[in-house]
Structure formats: C-alpha cells, structure tokens
C-alpha positions as CSV (number, residue, x, y, z in Angstrom):
1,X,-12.9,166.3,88.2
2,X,-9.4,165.0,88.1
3,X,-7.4,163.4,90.9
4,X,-3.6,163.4,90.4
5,X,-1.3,161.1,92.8
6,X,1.8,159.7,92.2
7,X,1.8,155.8,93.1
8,X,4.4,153.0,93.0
9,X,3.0,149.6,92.2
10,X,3.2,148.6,95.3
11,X,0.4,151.8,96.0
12,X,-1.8,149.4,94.4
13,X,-3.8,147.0,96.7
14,X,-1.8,144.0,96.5
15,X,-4.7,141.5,96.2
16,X,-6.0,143.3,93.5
17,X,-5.8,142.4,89.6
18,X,-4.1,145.5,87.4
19,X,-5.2,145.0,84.2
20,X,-3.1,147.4,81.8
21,X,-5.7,148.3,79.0
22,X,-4.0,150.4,75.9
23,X,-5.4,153.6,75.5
24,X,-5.3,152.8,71.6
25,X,-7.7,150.0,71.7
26,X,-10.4,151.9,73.7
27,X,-12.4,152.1,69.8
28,X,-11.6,148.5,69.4
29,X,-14.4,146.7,67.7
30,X,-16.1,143.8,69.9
31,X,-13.4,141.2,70.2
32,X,-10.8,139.5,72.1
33,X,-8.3,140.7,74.2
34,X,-4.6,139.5,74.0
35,X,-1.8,139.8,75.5
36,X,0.4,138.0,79.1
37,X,-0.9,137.5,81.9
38,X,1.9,138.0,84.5
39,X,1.1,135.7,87.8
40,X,4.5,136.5,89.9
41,X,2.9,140.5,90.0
42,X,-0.9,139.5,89.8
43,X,-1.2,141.8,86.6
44,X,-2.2,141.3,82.7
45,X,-1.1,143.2,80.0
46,X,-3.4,143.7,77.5
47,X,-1.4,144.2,73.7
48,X,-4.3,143.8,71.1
49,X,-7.7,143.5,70.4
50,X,-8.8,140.6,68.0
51,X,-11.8,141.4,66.1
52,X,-15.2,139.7,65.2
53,X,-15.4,137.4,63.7
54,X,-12.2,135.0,64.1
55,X,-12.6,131.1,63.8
56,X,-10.9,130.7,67.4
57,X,-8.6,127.3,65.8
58,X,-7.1,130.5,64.0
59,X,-6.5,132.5,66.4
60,X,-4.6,129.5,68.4
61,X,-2.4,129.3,65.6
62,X,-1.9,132.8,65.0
63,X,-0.9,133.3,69.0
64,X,1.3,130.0,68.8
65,X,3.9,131.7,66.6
66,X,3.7,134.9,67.5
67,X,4.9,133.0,71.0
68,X,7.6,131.6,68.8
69,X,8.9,134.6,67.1
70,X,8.3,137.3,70.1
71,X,9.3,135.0,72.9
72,X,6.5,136.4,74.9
73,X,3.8,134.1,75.9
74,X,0.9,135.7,74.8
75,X,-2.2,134.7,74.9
76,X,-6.3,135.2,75.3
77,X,-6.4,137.2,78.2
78,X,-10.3,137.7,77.9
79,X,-13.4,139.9,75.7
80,X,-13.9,143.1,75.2
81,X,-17.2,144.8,74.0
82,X,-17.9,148.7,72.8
83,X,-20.9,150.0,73.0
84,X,-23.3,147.3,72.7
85,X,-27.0,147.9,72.1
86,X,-29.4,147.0,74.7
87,X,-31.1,144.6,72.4
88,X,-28.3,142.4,72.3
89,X,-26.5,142.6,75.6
90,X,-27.8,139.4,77.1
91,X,-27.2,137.4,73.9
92,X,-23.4,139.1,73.6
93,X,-22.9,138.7,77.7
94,X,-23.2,134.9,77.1
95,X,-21.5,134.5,74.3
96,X,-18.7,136.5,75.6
97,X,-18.7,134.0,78.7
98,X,-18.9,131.1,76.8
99,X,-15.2,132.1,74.5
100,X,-13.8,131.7,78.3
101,X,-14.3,128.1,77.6
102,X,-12.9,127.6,74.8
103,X,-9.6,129.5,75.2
104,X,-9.5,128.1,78.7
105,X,-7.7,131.4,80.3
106,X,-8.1,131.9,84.3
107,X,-8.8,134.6,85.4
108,X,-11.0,135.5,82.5
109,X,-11.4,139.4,81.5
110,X,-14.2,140.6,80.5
111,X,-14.1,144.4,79.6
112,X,-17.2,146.5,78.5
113,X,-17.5,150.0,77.7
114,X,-20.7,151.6,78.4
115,X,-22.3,153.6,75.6
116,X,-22.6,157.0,76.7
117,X,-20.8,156.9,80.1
118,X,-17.0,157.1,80.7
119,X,-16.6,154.5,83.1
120,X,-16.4,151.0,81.9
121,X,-17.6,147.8,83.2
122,X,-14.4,145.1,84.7
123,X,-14.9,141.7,85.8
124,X,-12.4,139.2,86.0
125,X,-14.1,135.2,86.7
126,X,-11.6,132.5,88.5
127,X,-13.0,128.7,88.2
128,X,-13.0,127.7,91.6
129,X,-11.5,124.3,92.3
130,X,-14.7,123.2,94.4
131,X,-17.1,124.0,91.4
132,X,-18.2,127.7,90.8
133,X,-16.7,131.0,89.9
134,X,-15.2,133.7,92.3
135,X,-14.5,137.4,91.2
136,X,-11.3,139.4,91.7
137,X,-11.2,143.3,92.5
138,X,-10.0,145.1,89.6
139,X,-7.6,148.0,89.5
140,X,-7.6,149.6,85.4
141,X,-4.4,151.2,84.8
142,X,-4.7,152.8,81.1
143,X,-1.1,153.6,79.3
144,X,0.1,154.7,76.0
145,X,1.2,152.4,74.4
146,X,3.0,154.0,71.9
147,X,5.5,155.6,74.3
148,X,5.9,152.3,76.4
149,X,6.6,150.1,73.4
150,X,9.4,153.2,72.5
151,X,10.9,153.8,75.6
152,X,13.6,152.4,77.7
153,X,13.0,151.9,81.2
154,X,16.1,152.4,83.4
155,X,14.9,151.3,87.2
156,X,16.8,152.2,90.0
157,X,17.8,148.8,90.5
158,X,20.1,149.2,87.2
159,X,24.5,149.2,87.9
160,X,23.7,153.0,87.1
161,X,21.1,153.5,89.9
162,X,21.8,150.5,92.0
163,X,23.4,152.9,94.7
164,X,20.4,155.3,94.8
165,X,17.8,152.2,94.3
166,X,19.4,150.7,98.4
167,X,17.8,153.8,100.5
168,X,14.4,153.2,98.4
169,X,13.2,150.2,100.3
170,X,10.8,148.6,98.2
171,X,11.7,150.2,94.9
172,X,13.8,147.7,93.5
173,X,10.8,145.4,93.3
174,X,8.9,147.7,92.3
175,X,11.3,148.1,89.4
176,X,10.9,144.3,88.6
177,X,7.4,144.8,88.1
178,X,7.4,147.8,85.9
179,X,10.1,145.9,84.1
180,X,8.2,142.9,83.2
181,X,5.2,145.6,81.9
182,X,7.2,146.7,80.0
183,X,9.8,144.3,78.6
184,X,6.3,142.5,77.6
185,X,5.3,145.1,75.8
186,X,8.9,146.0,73.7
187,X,9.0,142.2,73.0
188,X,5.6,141.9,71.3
189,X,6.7,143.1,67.9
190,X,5.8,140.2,65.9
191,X,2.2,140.8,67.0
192,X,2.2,144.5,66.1
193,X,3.1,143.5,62.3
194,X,-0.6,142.6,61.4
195,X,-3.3,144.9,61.9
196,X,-7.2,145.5,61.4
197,X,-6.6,146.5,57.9
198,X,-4.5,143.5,56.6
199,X,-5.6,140.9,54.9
200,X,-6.1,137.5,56.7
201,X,-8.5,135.6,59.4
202,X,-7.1,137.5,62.6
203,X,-7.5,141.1,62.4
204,X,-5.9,143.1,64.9
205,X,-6.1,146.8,66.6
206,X,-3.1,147.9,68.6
207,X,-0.9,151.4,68.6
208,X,0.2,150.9,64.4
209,X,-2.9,150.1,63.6
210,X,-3.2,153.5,62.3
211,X,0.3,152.7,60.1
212,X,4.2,152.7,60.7
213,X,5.3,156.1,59.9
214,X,8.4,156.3,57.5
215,X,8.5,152.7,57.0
216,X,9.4,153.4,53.4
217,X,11.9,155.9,54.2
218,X,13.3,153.8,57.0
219,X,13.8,151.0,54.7
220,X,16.1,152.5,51.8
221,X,18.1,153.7,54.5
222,X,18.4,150.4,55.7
223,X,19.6,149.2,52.0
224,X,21.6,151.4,51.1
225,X,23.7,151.2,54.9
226,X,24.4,148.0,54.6
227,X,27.0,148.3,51.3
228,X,27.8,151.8,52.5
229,X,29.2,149.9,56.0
230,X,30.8,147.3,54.4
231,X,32.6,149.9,52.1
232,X,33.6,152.2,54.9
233,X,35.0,149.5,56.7
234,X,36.9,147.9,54.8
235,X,38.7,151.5,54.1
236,X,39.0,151.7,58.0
237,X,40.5,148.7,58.1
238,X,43.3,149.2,55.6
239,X,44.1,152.3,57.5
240,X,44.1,150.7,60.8
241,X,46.6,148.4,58.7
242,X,49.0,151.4,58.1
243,X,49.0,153.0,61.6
244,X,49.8,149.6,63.6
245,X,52.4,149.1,60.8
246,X,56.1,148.7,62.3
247,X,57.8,150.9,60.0
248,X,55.3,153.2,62.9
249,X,56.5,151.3,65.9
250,X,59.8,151.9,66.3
251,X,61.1,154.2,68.9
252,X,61.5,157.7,67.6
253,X,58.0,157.7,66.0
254,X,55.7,155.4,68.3
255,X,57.0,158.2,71.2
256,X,56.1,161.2,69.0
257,X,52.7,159.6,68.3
258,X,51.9,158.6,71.9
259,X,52.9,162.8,72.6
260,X,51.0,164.4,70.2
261,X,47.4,165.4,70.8
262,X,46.3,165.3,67.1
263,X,47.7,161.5,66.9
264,X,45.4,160.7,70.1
265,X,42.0,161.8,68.9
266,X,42.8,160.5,65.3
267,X,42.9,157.2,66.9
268,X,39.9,157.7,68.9
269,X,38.3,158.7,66.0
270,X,39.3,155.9,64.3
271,X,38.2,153.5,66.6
272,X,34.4,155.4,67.2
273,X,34.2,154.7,62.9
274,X,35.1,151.1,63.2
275,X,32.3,150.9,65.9
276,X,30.1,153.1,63.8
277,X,30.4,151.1,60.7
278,X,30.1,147.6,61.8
279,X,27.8,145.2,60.1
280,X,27.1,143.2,63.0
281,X,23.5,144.1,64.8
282,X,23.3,145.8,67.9
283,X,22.9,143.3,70.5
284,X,21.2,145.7,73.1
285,X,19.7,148.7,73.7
286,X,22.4,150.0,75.0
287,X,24.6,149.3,72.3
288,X,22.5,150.8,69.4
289,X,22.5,154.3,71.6
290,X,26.0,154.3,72.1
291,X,26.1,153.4,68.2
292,X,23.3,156.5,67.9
293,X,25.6,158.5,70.2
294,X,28.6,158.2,68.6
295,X,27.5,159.1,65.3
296,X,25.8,162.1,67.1
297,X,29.0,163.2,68.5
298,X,31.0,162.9,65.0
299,X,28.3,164.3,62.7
300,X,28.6,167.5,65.4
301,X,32.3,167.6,65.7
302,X,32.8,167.6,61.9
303,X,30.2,170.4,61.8
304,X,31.5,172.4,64.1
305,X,35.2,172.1,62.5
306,X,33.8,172.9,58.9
307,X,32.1,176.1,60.3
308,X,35.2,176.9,62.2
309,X,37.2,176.5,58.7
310,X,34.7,178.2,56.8
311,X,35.3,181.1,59.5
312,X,38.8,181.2,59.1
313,X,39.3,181.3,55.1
314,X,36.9,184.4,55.0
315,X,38.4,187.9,55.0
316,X,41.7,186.2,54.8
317,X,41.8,185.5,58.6
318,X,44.8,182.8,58.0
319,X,47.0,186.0,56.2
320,X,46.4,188.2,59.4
321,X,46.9,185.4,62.2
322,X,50.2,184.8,60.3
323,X,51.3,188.2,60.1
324,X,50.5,188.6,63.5
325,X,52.7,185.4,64.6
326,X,55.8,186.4,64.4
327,X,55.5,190.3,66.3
328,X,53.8,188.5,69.5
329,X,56.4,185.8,69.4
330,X,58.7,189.1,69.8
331,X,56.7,190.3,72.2
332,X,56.7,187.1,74.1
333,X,60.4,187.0,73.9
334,X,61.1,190.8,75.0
335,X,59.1,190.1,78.3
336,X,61.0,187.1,78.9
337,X,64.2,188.7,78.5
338,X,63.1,191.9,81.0
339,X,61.8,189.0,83.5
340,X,65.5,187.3,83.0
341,X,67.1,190.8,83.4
342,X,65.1,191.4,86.2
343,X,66.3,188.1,88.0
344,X,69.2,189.1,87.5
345,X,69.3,192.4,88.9
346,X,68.1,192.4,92.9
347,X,64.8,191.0,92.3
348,X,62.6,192.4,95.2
349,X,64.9,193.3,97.1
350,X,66.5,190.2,97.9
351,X,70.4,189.7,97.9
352,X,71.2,186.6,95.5
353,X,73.9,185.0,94.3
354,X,76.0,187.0,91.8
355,X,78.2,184.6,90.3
356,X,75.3,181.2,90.2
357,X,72.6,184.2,88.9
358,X,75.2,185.7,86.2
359,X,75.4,182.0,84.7
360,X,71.5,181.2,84.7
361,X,70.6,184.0,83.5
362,X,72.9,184.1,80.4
363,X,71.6,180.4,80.0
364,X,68.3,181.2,79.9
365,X,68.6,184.3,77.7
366,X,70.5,182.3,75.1
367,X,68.3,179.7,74.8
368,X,65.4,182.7,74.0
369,X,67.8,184.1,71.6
370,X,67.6,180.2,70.2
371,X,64.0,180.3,69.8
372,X,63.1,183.5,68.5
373,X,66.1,182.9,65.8
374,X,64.0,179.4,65.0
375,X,60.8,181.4,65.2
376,X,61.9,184.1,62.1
377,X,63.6,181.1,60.0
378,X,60.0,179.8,59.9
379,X,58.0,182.9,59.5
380,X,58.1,182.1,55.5
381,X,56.2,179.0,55.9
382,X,54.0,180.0,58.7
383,X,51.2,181.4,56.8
384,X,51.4,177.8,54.5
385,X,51.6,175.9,57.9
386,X,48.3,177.6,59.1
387,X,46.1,177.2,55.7
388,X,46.8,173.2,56.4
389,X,46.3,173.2,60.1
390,X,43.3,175.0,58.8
391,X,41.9,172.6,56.5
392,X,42.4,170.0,59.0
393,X,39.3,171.2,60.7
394,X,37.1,169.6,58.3
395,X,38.0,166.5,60.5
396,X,36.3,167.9,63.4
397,X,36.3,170.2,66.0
398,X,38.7,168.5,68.3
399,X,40.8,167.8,66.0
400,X,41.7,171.2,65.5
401,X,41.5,171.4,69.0
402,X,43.9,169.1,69.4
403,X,46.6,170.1,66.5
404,X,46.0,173.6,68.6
405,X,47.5,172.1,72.0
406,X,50.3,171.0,69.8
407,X,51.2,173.9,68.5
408,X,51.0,175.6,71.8
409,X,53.3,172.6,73.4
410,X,55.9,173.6,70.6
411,X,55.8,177.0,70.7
412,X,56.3,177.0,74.3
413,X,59.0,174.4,74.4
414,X,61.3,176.8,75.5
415,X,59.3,177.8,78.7
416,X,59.4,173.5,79.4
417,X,62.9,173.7,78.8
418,X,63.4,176.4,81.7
419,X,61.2,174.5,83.8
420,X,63.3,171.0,83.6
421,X,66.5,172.8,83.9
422,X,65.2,174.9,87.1
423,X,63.4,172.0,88.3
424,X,66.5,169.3,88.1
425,X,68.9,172.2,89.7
426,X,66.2,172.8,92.0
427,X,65.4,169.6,92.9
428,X,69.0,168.0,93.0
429,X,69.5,170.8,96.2
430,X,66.6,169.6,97.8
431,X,67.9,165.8,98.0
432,X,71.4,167.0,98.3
433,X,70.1,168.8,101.6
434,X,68.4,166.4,102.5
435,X,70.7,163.7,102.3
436,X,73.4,165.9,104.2
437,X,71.0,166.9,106.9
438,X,70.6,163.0,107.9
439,X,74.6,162.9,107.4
440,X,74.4,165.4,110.5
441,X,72.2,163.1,112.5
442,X,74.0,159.9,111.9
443,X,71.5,158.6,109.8
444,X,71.7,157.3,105.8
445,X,69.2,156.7,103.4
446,X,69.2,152.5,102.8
447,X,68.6,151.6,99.2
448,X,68.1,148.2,99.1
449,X,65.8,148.0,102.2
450,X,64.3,151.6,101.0
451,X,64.4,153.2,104.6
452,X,66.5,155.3,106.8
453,X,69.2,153.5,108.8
454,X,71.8,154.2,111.7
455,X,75.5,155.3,110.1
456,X,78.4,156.5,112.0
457,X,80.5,159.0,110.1
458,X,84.3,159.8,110.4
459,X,85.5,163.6,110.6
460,X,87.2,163.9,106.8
461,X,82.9,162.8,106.0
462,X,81.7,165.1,108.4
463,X,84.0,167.9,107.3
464,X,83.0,167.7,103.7
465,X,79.2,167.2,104.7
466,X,79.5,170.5,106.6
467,X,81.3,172.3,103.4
468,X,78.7,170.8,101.0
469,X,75.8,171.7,103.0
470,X,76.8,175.2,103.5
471,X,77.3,175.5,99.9
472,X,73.6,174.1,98.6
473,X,72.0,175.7,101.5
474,X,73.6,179.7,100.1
475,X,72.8,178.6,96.9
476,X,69.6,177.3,97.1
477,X,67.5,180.8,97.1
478,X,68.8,181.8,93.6
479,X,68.0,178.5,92.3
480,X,64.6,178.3,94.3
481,X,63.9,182.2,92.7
482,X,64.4,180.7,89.1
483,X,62.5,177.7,89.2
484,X,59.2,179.3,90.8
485,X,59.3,182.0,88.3
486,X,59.7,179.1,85.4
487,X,57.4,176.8,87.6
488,X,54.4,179.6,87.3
489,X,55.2,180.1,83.5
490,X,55.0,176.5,82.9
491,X,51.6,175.9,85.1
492,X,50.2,178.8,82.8
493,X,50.7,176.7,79.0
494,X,49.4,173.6,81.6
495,X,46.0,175.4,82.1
496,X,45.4,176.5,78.7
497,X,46.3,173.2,77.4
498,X,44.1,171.6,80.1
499,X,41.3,173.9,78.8
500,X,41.6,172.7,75.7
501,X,41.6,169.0,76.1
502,X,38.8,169.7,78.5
503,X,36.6,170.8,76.0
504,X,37.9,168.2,73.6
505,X,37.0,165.7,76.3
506,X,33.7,167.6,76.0
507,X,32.8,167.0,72.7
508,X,34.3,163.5,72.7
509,X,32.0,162.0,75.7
510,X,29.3,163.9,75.5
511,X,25.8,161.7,74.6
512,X,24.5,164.3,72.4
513,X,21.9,162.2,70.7
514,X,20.5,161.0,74.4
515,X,20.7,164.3,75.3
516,X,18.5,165.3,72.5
517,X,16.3,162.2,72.9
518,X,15.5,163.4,76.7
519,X,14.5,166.9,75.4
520,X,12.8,166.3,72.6
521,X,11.3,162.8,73.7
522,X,11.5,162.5,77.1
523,X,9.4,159.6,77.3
524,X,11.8,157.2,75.4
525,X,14.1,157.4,78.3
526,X,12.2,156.4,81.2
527,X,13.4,156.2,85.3
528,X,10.0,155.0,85.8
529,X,6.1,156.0,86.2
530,X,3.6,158.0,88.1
531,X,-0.6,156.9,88.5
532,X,-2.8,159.3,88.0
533,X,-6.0,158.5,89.4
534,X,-9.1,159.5,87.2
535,X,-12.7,160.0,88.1
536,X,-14.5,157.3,90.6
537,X,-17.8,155.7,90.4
538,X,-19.5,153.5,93.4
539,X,-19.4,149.7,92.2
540,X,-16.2,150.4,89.3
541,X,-13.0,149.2,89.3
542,X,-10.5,152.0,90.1
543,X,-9.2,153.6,86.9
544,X,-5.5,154.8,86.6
545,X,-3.5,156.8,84.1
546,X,-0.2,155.5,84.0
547,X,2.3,158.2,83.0
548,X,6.2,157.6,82.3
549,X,8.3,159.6,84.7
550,X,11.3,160.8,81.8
551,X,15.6,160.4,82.6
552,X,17.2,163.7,84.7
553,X,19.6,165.3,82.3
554,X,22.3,164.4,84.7
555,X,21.8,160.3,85.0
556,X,21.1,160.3,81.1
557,X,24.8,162.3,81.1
558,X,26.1,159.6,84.2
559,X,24.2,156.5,81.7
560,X,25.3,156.9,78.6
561,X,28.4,159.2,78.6
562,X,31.3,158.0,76.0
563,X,34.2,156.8,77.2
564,X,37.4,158.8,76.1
565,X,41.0,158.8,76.2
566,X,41.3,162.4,77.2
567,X,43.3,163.6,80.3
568,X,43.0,163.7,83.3
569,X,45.1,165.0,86.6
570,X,47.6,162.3,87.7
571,X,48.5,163.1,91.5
572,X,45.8,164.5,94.0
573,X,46.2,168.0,95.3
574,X,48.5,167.1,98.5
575,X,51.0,165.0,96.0
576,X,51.4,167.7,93.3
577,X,52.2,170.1,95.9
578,X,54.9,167.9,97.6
579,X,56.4,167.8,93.8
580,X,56.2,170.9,93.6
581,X,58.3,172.2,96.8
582,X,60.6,169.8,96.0
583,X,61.4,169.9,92.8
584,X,60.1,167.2,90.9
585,X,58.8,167.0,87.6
586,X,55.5,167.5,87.3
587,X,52.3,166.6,84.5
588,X,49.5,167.2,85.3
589,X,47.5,166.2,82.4
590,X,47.8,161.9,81.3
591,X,46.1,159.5,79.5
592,X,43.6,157.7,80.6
593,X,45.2,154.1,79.2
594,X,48.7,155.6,81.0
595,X,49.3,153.5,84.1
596,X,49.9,155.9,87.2
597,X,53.0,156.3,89.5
C-alpha cells in the first residue's frame, strides 16, 4: 500500500536529518557513501557509493580533487551495506563503525538494506562533546538521480517567479533548499567520470555507472563544431562588414532599409547566427538554451520556408499567381473607382460639397489611373519577380513572410497615399477650427509657454475669423467623408500586415526547443518537487519518494521566450482614437528599438 502526499521541505520535521539516498545505488556493493553534507538545511546528499575494498589514504586523495575540480565539498558521508549474511553482521557492524573514525565525519551514516525486506535500516551517530554518542531521527528521501543531475530547477524565488514566490510564505526558502540539493548534485560531474568498472583503487556506483549514452556520437559532433563555428563565423562577420558599410548608411538607403520588413528579419537573423556560432562556451544554463532555442527556431523557420517553396514550384503555382496578379489588381482598381464615383455622387443621402468633392474625387481617380498604368508596365516581369521572391523562402519562413508584407505595403501604396492626403486635409480643418473657435473666445494658443493664453482681437481679426470659420466648418463634412472612407481602407492593409508580423513575431520568439524539452522531458525543466510517502514500518526512518514537479507550458513560454524586434502597437486604445477623430497620422505597428512619441 502506497501513500501519496505532496510535501514542501519544510513538511519535513525540522529536527530531523533527510538523507537523499540515489535510487541508482540501492544494488551498490558494501561500501562507502559520498557525497555533502549540507548543515545550513540539516540534510546530506548522498552521490556515490565507494566500493570494497578501498585503501581509505586513497579515497582521501581521490575526494580532495574531485573537491578541486567539482567545487563541491564532498566527502564521506557514512557506510552502506546490502544484504549482509547473518554470519557476518556483527563483524561488518563494527567494522562499519570503526571507518567513522577514520574519515572523521559527524553525523556518521550508516545505511543497511535488509535481505529480504523492503525497508532498510538508518542510523545516523553524533560524538557528543561530553563523551558518548547520540542518535538523530532520520527522514529517507529516495530521488532519481538521473533526472535531478539533468534538470534545471527554476524556484519561485527566480526574477521569473519572484512575483508569484511573495504570496507563498515560506516557499522561497524552501526554494533555497531544493536549490542547494540540487546545484550539489549538477556540480558533482568530476565524480561521475569514474565508475565501478574503471580501472583504479576507488571504484564507484552512481547513475552512469551503467555508461554515458552517445558519448561517442556526442564527441565527433563536438570536433567537427568547433572548425564548422569558426568557418561560419568568420563568413558572418564579413557580411556584417558589408551591411554596416557606409556606402549603406547614407540617407536614401539607411531609410529604405529601416522600412522594409525583409531588411529587419535579415538582420535579426543575422544577429541569432552570430550568437549561434560563437566559439566562446556558454557561461550558464540559460545561455546554452537560448543557444538551443535559437538554433530550434532557425532549423524550423528554414524548414518551413523550403516546404512552402517546394509548394509553390509544383504544378506551376508561380505561372498562375502571376497570371492572376494583374486581373485582381483590375478588380481592385474598378471597386475603387465605383467607391470614388460613389463619393462623388450623394453618398447616403447626404448633401456635400459639389465643387471641393468634384476636385477630390478627380484627384483620387487619377492617382488610380497612375497605379494601375504602373501595375500593367510591370506585368512582364511579374511572373520573374515571383520565381525570386519564391526562392527566397529557402531563408525561412519569415522571411518570406516578411518580403510578403512588403509587397503588400507597395502594392497598396496608393490606398496610403489617399489616407495622408485625406488625413492632412482632414486634419489641417480640425486645428484650423480649433484655432478659430478660441479666436471667438478671446483666447490663443501660446507657443513658447505651450498653453492657452488671454488675447484681445480687433474687428478686421474677428471678421476674417468669422469668414474662415464658416468656410472649414461647410467644408469639413466632404473632407471628413473622404478621409474615413480612406481611413477604413488603410486600417484594412494595417491588420493584414499586423497579421503577418504577428506570426513572424511568432516564429521568431517562440522557445521551440524548451517547448519540446517540457513535452518530451518534462523533468529537465523543473518548478520544483512533490514527496511521496511510501510504506511505514514501527521503529524505521520515514521513507520518501522525491518526484520533480515539471515547468507549465506558459512560464517555460514567459522563461525563455526570444527576444525580437517585431512590432508592436505604439499608442494605447484611448490615444489612437484621439488621432484618429482628428486627423493625425497614424502607425500602428513599430519597432521595438523605435523610441515612442
């Protein structure tokens, strides 16, 4: 019969000793057991088993450099015997006790598994300072030690959890403890390099003892990156050479590049290979699964933009998109025209006027006539233009993505032209309006103190105030009529553009390879650990199971997302509507290195 309850380490009785025993050494030949004792949490963490027989001068040595190497001070924590006949359990009891002696640990351990029972035998000695020994209660806590040495604990006192971690009470400690468990664990590799089978006077079992899978594998690939990283950057670097040349910088070009979408995630691409090919180690965790997640993310985008490519050069789906270019760009145009007609009739019934709606609308339809004309000049070199902005998917996903946007900003360039000129008409009423309404009240706009003062107007001002105002205010519906109509068309290529970089944005931040991690080993990503209590005996220690509690999707998303330049809205909800009803020029999507207004 199984107990499960979930337990913090503070569950356990404080006064108590938790002794963390790897389930991997539970067929451990008689030996010793090593690993750091911990006296801040009252705790010891058992790493290895040392096996019979040792010459204990040896094992000294062995344990001084494997402090120097690992940076863990490990040591002789206590014995540990399996199964021991009956016949020699007095004679192995004493000379267990007697090795406390010589390796002069306190508390000493001494574990004992009983030949056929499950429940083992704990006892832990103290020297006390008045002569004698004294005996500590014992709380077992078993763990895997395969997945703790693995995994990454990320406790709620972490910058990612440290908001979550302040309504917890006691869970920030808590997370020190686990921390020190298992930071002692991750930075005992030195000591997991020898084991039971190797030749030497220490002999070891501990979770490889069993072998380090793909070692071989693991090291070719470590060979053969190193040149391959030095190669690739270097390459990186030339081009990184070219781009930040000035022939690039001057104005023209430097404010084409800083528009385009396809120049953007070029240069974040640029800079995610620079990261991804550096020589220099890691120098946390945290950097090597950004590393890990950047590759992830570029491995997957170039996937996705070869299948895409792939896609579009079968059945000659390039020929057909062409040849069906140029008849919606007609299309587009027609309804544009019927809109402008339409305006310029008695749209909805309302009474505009004639002479101010005559002129915009001819505007308007000549600058269609303008584009469409452009439009069939380049219908021979569309279909060419496509194969290219085809093959450029083999970049990656986004960037196809983004040479998309691009092409939508320019095919729609006429519907941003009707929004500026409707927007600046519209918007230089508003102020004039404005501006003459406070004439009216004897007020004027101060611009050098940037507030409204007192004025007193003569009548030749008042006069022309009143004729001016009367004329914007007449005006102002026909204007007002063209620039929402051009307002909403504009919004529309806004959204789909925003779409697009959205999913760009997607592809770009996403961890993918953390993601992966979580699902396919949630252990290595850990937010902490549950005790399972196993079976009880009268007179045992208490036995626990120690299981590690895996990442939620969304704090391994919130932990390790990428950062990007992608876009983002630049006013709040309230702001772009005042722009909006009065005319300004709005853009909604920005850059997040762009400083805001």
């Amino acid at each position: 019969m199984i107990r499960r309850k979930s337990l913090g380490l503070c569950g356990l009785p404080t006064m108590a000793l938790k002794v963390f025993f790897p389930t991997c050494c539970s067929l451990a030949e008689n030996g010793l057991l090593v690993g750091r004792w911990i006296p801040e949490q009252n705790s010891a963490v058992v790493l290895a088993v040392v096996h019979f027989p040792f010459v204990p001068g040896q094992v000294k040595q062995y344990l001084a450099e494997v402090r120097r190497a690992a940076q863990v001070e490990v040591s002789v924590l206590g014995s540990w015997s399996n199964s021991k006949p009956a016949k020699e359990e007095k004679s192995l009891d004493r000379f267990l006790e007697d090795l406390g002696t010589i390796f002069s640990q306190d508390p000493w351990i001494q574990l004992s598994k009983e030949q056929g029972s499950k429940f083992w035998s704990c006892r832990a000695t103290r020297k006390h300072p008045g002569g004698g020994d004294e005996e500590d209660e014992i709380v077992l806590v078993y763990y895997d030690q395969r997945k703790v040495m693995l995994s990454q604990l990320h406790p709620p006192g972490a910058p990612q959890a440290r908001e979550a971690a302040a309504s917890l009470g006691r869970q920030v400690e808590n997370a020190s403890e686990l921390a020190a468990m298992f930071d002692t664990v991750s930075q005992s590799k030195p000591l997991f390099m020898k084991d039971q089978y190797d030749e030497g006077p220490v002999k070891l079992t501990h979770w490889q003892s069993e072998g380090v899978e793909a070692s071989i594998i693991v090291e070719l690939v470590k060979q053969a990156s190193v040149p391959t990283c030095v190669l690739l950057s270097f390459l990186l670097s030339l081009v990184s050479r070219v781009c930040l040349s000035r022939a690039l910088t001057f104005w023209p070009l430097s404010f084409i590049w800083s528009k385009l979408s396809t120049c953007q995630q070029l240069r974040h691409r640029l800079q995610h290979l620079q990261v991804l090919c550096s020589t220099g180690k890691a120098p946390d965790q945290a950097q090597l699964m950004r590393k890990a997640n950047i590759f992830v993310s570029i491995l997957l985008d170039v996937t996705l933009g070869i299948l895409l490519m792939y896609w579009l050069y079968q059945e000659n789906r390039i020929g057909h998109l062409a040849n069906a270019l140029i008849p919606m760009a007609d299309l587009v145009a027609e309804q544009l025209q019927d809109l402008l007609q339409w305006l310029m009739g008695v749209p909805a019934g309302l009474k505009m006027n004639r002479a101010l709606d005559q002129v915009l609308g001819r505007f308007f339809l000549y600058h269609i006539h303008l584009w469409i004309s452009y439009i069939h000049l380049m219908s021979p070199f569309i279909e060419m233009i496509l194969w290219y902005v085809a093959l450029s998917a083999c970049l990656g996903l986004t960037v196809a993505l983004s040479i998309l946007s691009d092409i939508i900003a320019l095919l729609t360039f006429h519907i941003y032209c009707f929004y500026v000129y409707g927007a600046r008409l519209y918007c230089m009423k508003i102020y004039g309006l404005s501006s003459l309404w406070r004439l009216f009240r004897g007020k004027k706009w101060n611009v050098l103190r940037q507030r409204v003062d007192s004025c007193s107007y003569d009548l030749d001002q008042l006069f022309i105030g009143t004729l001016l105002f009367t004329i914007l205010l007449f005006l102002l519906p026909t204007t007002a009529l063209y620039y929402l109509v051009f307002t909403l068309l504009r919004l529309l290529v806004v959204i789909v553009q925003g779409l697009i970089h959205l999913l760009v944005d997607l592809v770009n931040s996403l961890p993918f390879y953390s993601v992966l991690l979580r699902l396919c080993r949630s252990y290595r990503l850990a937010s902490g650990v549950k005790f399972r209590v196993l079976e009880q005996e009268a007179g045992k220690p208490l036995r626990l199971l120690m299981q590690i509690n895996p990442l939620s999707y969304g704090c391994v998303v919130r932990t390790y997302r990428l950062p990007t330049y992608s876009c983002y809205p630049k006013d709040s909800w309230g702001s772009l509507c005042k722009k909006l009803f009065v005319g300004e020029l709005i853009y909604p999507w920005k850059h997040k290195g762009e400083k805001q207004d």
